[in-house]
VMD Tcl script that builds the backbone (N, CA, C; Angstrom):
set m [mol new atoms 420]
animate dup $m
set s [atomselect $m all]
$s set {name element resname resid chain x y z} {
  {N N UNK 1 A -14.234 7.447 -6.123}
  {CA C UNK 1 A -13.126 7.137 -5.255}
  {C C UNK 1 A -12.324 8.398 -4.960}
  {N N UNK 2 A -12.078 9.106 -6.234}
  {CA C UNK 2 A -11.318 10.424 -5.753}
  {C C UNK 2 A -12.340 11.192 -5.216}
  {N N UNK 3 A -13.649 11.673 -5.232}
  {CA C UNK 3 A -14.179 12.357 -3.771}
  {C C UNK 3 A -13.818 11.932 -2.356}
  {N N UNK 4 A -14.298 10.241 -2.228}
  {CA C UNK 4 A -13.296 9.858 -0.806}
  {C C UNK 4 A -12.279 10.135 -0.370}
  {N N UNK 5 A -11.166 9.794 -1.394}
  {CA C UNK 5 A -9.727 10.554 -0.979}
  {C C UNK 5 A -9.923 12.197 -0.422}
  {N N UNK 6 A -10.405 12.765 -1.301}
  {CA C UNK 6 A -10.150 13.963 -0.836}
  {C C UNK 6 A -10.694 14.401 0.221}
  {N N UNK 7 A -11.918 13.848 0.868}
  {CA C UNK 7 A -12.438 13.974 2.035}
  {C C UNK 7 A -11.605 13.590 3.198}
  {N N UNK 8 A -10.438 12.379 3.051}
  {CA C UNK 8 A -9.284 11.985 3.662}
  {C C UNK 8 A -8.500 12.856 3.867}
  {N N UNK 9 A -7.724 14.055 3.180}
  {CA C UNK 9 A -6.876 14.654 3.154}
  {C C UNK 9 A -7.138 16.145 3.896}
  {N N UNK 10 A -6.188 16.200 5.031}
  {CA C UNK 10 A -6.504 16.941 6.008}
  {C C UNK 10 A -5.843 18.402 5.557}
  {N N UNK 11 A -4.652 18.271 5.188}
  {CA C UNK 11 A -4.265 19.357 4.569}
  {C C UNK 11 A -3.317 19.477 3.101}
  {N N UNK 12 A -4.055 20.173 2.523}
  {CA C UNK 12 A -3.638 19.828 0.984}
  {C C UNK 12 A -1.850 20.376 0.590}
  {N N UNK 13 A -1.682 20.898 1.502}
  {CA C UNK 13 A -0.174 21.236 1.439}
  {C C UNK 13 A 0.986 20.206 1.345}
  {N N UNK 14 A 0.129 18.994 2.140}
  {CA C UNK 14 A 1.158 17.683 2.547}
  {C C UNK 14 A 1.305 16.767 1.509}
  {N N UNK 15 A 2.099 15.916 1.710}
  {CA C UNK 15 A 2.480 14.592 0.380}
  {C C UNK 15 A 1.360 13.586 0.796}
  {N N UNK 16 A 0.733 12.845 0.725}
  {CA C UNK 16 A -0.183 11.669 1.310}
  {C C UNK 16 A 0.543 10.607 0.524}
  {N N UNK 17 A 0.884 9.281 1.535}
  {CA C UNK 17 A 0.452 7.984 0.434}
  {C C UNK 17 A -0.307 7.475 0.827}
  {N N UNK 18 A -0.950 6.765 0.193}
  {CA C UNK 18 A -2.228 5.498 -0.736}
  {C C UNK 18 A -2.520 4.266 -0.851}
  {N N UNK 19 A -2.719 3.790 0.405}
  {CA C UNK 19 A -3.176 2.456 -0.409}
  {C C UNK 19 A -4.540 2.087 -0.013}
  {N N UNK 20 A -5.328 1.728 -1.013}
  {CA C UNK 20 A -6.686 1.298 -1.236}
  {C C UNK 20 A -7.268 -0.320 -1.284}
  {N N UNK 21 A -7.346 -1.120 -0.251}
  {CA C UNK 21 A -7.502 -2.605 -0.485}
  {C C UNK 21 A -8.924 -2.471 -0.875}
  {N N UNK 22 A -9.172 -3.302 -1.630}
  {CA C UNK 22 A -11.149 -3.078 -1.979}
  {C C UNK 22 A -11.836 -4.118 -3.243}
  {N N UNK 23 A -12.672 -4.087 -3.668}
  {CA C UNK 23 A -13.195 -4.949 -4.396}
  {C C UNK 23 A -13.869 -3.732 -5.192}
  {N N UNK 24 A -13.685 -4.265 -6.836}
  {CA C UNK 24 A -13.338 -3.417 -7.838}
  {C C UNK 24 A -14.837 -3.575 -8.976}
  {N N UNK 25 A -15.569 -3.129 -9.407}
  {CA C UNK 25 A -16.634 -3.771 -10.251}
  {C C UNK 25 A -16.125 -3.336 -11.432}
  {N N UNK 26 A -15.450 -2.442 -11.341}
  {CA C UNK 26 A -14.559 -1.808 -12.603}
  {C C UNK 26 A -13.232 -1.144 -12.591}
  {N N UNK 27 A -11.992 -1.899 -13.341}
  {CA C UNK 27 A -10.600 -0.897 -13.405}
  {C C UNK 27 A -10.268 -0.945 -14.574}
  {N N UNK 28 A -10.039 0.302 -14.933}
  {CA C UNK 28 A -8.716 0.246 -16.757}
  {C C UNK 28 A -7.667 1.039 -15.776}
  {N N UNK 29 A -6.398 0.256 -16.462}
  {CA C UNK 29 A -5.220 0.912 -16.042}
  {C C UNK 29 A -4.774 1.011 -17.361}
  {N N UNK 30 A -3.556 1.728 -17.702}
  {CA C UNK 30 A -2.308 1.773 -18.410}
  {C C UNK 30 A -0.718 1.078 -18.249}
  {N N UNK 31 A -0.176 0.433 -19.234}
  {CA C UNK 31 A 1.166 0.127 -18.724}
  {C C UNK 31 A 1.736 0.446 -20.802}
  {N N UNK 32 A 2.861 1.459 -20.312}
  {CA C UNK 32 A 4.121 1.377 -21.023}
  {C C UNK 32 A 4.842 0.614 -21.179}
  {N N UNK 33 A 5.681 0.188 -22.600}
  {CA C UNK 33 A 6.226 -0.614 -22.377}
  {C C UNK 33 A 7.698 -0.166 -22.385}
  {N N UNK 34 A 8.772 -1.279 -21.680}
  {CA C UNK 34 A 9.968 -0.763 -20.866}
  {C C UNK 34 A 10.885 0.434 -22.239}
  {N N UNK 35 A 11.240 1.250 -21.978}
  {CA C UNK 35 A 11.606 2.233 -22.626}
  {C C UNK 35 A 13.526 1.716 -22.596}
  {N N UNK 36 A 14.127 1.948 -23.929}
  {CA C UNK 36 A 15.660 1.741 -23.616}
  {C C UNK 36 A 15.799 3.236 -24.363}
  {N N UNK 37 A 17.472 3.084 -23.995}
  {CA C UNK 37 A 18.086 4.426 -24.406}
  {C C UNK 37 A 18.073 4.873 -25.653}
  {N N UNK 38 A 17.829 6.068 -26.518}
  {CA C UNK 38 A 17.780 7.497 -25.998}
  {C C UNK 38 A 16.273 7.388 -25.509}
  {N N UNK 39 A 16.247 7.975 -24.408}
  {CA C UNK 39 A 14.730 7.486 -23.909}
  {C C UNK 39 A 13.974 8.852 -24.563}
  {N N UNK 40 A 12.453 8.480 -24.836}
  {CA C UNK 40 A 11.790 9.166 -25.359}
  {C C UNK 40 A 10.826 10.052 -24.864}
  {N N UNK 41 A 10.720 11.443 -24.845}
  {CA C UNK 41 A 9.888 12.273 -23.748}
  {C C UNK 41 A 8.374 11.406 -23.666}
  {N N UNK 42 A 8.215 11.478 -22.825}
  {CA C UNK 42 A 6.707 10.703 -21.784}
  {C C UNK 42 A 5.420 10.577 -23.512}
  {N N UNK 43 A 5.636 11.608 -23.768}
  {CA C UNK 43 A 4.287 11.942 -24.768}
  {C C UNK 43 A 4.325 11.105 -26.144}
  {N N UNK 44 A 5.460 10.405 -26.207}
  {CA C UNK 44 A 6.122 9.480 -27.132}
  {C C UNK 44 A 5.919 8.119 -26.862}
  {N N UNK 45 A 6.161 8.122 -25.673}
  {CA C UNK 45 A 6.218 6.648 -24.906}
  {C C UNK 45 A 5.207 6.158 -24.810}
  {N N UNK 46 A 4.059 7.120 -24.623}
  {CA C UNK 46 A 2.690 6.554 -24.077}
  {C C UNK 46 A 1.681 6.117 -25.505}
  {N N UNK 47 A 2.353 6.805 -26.956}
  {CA C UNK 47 A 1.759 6.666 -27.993}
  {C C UNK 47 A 1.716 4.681 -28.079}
  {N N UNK 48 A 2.560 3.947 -27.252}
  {CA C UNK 48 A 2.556 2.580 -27.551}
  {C C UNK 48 A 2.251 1.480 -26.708}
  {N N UNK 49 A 1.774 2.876 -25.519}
  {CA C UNK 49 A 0.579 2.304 -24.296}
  {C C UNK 49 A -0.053 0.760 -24.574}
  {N N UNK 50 A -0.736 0.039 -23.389}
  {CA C UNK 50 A -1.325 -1.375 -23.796}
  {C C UNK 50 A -2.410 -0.652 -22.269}
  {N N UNK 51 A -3.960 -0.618 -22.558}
  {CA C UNK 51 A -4.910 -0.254 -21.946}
  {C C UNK 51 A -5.613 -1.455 -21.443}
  {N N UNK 52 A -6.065 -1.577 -20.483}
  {CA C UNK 52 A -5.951 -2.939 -19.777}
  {C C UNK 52 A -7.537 -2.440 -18.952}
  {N N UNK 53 A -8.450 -3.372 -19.489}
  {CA C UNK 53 A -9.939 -2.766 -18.441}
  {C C UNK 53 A -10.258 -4.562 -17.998}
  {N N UNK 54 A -11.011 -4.888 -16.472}
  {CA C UNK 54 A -10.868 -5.695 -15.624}
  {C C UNK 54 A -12.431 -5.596 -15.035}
  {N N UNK 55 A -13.148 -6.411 -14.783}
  {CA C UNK 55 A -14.278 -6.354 -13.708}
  {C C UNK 55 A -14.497 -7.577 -12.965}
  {N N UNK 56 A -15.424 -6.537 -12.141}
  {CA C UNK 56 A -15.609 -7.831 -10.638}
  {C C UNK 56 A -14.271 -8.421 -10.218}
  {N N UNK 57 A -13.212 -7.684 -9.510}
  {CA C UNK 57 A -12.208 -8.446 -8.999}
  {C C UNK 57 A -11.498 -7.453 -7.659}
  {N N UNK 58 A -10.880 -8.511 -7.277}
  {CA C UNK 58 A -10.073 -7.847 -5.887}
  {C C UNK 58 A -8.662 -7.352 -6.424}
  {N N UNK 59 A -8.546 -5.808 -5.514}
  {CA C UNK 59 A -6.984 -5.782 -5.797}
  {C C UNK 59 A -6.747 -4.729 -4.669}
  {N N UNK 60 A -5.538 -3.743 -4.835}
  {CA C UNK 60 A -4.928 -2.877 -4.265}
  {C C UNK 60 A -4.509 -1.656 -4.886}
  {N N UNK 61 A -5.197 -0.601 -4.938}
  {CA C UNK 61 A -5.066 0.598 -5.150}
  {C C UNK 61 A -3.635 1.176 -4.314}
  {N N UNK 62 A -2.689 2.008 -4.975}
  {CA C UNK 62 A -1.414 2.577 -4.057}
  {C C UNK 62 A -0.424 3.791 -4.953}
  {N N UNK 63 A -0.755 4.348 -4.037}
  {CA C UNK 63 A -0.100 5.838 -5.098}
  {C C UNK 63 A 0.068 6.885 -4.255}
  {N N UNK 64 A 0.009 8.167 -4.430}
  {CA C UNK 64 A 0.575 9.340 -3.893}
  {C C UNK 64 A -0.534 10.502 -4.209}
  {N N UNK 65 A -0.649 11.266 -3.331}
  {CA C UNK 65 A -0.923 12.431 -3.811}
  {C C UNK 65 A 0.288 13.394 -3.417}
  {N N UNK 66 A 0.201 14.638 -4.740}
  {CA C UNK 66 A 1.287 15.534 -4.073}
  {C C UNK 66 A 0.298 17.004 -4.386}
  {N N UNK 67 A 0.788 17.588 -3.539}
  {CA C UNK 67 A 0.245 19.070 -3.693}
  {C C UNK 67 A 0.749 19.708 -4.698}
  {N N UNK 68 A -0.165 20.949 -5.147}
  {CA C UNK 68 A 0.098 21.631 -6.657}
  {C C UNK 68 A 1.334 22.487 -6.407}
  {N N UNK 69 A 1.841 22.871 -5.520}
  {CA C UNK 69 A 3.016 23.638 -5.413}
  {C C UNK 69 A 4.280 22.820 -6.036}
  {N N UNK 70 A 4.271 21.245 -6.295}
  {CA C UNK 70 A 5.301 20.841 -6.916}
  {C C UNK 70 A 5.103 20.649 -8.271}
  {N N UNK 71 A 4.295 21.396 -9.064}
  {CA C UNK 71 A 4.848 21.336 -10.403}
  {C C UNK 71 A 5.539 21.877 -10.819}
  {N N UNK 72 A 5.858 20.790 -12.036}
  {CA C UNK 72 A 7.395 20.532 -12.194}
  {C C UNK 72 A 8.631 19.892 -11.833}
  {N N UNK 73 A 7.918 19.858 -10.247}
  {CA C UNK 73 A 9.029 18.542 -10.128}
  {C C UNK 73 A 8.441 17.160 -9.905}
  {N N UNK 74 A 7.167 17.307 -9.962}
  {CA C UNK 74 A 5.965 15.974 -10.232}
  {C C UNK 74 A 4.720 16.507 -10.467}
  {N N UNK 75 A 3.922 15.596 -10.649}
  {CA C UNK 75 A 2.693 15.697 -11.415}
  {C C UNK 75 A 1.641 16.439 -10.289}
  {N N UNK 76 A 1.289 17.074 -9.682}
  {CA C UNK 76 A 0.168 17.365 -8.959}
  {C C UNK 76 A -0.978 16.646 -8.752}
  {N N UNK 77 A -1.431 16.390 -7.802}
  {CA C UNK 77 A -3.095 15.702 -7.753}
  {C C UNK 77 A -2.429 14.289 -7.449}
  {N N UNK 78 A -3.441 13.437 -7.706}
  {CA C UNK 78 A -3.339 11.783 -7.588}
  {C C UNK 78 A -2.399 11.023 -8.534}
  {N N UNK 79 A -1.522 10.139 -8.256}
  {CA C UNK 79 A -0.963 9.163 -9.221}
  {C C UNK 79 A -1.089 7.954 -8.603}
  {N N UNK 80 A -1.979 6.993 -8.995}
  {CA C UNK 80 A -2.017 5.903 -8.375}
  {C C UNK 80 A -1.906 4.666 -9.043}
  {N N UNK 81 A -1.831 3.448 -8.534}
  {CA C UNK 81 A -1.604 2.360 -9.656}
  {C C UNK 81 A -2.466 1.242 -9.163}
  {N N UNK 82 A -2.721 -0.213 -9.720}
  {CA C UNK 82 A -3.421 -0.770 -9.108}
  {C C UNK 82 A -2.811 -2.099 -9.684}
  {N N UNK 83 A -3.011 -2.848 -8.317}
  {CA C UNK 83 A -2.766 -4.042 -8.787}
  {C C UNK 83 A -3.649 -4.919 -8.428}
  {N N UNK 84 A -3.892 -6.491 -9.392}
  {CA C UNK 84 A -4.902 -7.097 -8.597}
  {C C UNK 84 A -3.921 -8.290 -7.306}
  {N N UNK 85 A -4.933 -8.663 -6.805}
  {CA C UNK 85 A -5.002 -9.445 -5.646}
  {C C UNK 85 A -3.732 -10.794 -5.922}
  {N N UNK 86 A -4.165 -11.385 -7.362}
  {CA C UNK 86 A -3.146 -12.267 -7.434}
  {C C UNK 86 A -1.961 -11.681 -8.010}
  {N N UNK 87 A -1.614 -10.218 -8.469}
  {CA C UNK 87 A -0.556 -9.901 -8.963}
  {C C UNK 87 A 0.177 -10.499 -10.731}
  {N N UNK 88 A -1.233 -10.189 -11.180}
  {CA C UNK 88 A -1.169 -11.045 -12.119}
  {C C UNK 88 A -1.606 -9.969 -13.224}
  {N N UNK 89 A -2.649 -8.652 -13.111}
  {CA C UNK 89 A -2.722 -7.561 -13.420}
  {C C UNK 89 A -2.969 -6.464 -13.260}
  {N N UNK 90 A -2.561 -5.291 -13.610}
  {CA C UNK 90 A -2.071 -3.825 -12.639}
  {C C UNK 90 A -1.817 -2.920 -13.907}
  {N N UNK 91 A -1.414 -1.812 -13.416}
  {CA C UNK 91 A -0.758 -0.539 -14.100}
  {C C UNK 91 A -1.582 0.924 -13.592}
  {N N UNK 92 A -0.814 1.895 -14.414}
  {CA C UNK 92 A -1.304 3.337 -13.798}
  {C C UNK 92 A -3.112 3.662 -14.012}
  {N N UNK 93 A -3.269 3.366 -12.720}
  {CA C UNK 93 A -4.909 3.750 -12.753}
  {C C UNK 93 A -5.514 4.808 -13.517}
  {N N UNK 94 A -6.479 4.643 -14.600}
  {CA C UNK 94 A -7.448 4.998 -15.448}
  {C C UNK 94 A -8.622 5.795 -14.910}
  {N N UNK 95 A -9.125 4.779 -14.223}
  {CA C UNK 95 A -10.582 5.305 -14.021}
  {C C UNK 95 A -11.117 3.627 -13.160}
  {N N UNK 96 A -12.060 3.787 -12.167}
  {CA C UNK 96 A -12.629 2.394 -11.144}
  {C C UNK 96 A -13.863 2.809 -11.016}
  {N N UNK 97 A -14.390 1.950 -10.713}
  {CA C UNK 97 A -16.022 1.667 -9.583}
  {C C UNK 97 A -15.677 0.728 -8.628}
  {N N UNK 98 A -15.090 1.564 -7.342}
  {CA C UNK 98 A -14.902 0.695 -5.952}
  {C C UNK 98 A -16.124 0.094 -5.283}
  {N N UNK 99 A -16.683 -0.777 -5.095}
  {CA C UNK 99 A -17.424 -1.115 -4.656}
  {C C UNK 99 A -17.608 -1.106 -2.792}
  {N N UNK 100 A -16.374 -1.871 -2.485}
  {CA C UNK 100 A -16.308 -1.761 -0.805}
  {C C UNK 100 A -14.653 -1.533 -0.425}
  {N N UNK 101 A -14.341 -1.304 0.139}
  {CA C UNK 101 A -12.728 -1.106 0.698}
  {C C UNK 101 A -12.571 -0.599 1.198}
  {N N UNK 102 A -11.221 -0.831 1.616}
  {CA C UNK 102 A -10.721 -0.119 3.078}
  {C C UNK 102 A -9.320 0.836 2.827}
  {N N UNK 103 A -9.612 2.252 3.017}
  {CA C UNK 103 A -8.213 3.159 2.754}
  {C C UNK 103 A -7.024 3.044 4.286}
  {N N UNK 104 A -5.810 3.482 3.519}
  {CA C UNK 104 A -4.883 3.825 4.422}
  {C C UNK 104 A -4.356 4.634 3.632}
  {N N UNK 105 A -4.147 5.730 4.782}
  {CA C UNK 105 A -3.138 7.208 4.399}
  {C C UNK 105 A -2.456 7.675 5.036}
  {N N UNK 106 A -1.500 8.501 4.822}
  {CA C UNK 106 A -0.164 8.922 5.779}
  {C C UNK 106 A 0.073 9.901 5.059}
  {N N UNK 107 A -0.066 11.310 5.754}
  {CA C UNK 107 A 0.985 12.314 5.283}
  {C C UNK 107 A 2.223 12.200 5.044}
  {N N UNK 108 A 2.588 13.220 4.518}
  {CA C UNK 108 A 4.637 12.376 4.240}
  {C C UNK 108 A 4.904 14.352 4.542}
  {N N UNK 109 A 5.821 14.138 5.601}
  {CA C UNK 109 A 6.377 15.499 5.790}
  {C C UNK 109 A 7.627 16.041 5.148}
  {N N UNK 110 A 8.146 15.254 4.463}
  {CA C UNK 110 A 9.370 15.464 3.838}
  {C C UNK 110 A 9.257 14.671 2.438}
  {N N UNK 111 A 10.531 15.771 1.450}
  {CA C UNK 111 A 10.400 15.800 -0.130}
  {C C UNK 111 A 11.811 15.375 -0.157}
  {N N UNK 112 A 12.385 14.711 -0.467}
  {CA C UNK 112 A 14.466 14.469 -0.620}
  {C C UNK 112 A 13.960 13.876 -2.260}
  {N N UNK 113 A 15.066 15.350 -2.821}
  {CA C UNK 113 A 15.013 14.799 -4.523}
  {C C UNK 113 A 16.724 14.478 -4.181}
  {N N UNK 114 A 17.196 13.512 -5.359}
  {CA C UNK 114 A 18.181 13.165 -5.263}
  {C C UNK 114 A 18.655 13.479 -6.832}
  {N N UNK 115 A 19.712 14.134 -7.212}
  {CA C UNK 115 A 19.922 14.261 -8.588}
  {C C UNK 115 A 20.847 13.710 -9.214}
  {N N UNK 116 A 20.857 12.870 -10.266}
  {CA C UNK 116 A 21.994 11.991 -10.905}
  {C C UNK 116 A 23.159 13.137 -11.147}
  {N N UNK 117 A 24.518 12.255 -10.816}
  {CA C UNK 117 A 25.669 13.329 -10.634}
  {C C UNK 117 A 26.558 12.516 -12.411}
  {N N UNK 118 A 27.043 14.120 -13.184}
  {CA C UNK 118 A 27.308 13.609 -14.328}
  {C C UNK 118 A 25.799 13.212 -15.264}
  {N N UNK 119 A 26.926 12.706 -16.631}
  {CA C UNK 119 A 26.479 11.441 -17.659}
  {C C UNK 119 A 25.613 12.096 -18.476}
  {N N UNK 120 A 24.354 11.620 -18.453}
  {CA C UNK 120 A 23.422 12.003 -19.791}
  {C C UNK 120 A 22.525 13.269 -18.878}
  {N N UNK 121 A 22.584 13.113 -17.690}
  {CA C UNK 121 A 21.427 14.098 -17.083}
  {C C UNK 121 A 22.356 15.432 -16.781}
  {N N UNK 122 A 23.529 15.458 -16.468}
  {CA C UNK 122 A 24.142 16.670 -16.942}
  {C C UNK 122 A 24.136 17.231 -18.891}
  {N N UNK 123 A 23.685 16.307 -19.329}
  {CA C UNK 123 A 23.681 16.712 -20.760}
  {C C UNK 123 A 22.612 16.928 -20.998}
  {N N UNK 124 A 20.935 16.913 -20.603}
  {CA C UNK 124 A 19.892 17.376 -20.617}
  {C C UNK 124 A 19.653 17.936 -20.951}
  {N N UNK 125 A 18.467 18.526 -21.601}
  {CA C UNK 125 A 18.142 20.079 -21.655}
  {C C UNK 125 A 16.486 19.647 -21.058}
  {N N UNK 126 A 16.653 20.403 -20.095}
  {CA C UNK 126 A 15.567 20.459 -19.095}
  {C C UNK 126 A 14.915 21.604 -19.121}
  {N N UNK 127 A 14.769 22.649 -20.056}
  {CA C UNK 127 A 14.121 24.008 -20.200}
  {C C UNK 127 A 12.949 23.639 -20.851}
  {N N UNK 128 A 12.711 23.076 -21.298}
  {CA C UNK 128 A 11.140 22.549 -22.369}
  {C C UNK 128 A 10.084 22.864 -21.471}
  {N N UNK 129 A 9.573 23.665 -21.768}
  {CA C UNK 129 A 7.736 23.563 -20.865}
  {C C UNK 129 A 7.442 22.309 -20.958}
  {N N UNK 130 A 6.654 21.038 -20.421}
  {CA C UNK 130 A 6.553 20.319 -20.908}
  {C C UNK 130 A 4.575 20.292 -20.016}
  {N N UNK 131 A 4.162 21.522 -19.816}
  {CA C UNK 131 A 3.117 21.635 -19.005}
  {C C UNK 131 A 1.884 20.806 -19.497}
  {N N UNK 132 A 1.312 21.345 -21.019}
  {CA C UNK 132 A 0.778 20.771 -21.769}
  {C C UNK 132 A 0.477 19.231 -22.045}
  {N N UNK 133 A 1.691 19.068 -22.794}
  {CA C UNK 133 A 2.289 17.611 -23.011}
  {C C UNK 133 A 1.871 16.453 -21.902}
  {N N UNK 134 A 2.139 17.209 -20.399}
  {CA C UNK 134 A 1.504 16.391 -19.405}
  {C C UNK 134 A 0.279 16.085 -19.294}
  {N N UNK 135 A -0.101 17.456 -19.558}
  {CA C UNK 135 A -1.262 17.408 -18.808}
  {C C UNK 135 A -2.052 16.076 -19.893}
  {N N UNK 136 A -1.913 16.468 -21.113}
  {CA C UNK 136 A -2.584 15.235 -21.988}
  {C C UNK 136 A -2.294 13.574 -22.089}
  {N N UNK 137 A -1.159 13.907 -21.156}
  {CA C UNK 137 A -0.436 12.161 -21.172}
  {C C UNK 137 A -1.579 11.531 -19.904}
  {N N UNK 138 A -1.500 12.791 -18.396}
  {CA C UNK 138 A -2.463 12.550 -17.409}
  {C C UNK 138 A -3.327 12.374 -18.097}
  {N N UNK 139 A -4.131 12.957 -18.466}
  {CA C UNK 139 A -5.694 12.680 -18.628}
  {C C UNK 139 A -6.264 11.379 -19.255}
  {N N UNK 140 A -5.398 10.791 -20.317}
  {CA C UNK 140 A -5.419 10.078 -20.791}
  {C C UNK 140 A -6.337 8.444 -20.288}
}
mol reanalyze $m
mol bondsrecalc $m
mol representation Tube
mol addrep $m
């Protein structure tokens, strides 16, 4: 499926979104569960992950690609999620065997970050490399 996408994508500079309607012979997704305060860096959170694998069913693939020039302020490459047809099960896409479907994509020409004013995110410490850490939470 990610060779298709990328054959989609006209220029890798741009934001694309994603959505994939299709019939699935195979999906594992991931879902976290809801995190409360002091929230815990990503690599923590995911240690209590619930891995979720599905076959032979209909659903909807929908996510983003962003180009590698924004790391750091998001993940680079694909983030996509999936849900099925009745909305009954989903989470951050794993790994599929699409069988038949139909893509839609849209460049996105514009990035608007919005930054929480005050509170706990003025109290941050946002210097942490956290390059690594990602990359192993992605792969996952």
């Amino acid at each position: 499926m990610q060779q298709l996408l990328d054959g989609l994508i006209a220029n890798r500079n741009l934001f694309y979104a994603i959505r994939l309607d299709g019939t699935f012979s195979y999906v594992k997704t991931r879902s976290v569960p809801r995190q409360v305060k002091p929230y815990p860096p990503l690599a923590e959170a995911v240690k209590n992950q619930s891995v979720f694998e599905m076959r032979q069913g209909r659903g909807t693939v929908a996510g983003f690609y962003c180009p590698p020039y924004v790391q750091g302020l998001n993940v680079p490459g694909y983030h996509l999620h999936f849900v099925t047809d009745d909305r009954r099960q989903g989470g951050h896409l794993l790994e599929c065997g699409l069988q038949e479907g139909t893509v839609q994509m849209d460049s996105v020409r514009e990035f608007h970050l919005t930054l929480p004013a005050g509170g706990d995110f003025a109290r941050a410490n946002l210097t942490a490399d956290r390059k690594e850490e990602l990359k192993k939470v992605e792969s996952k």
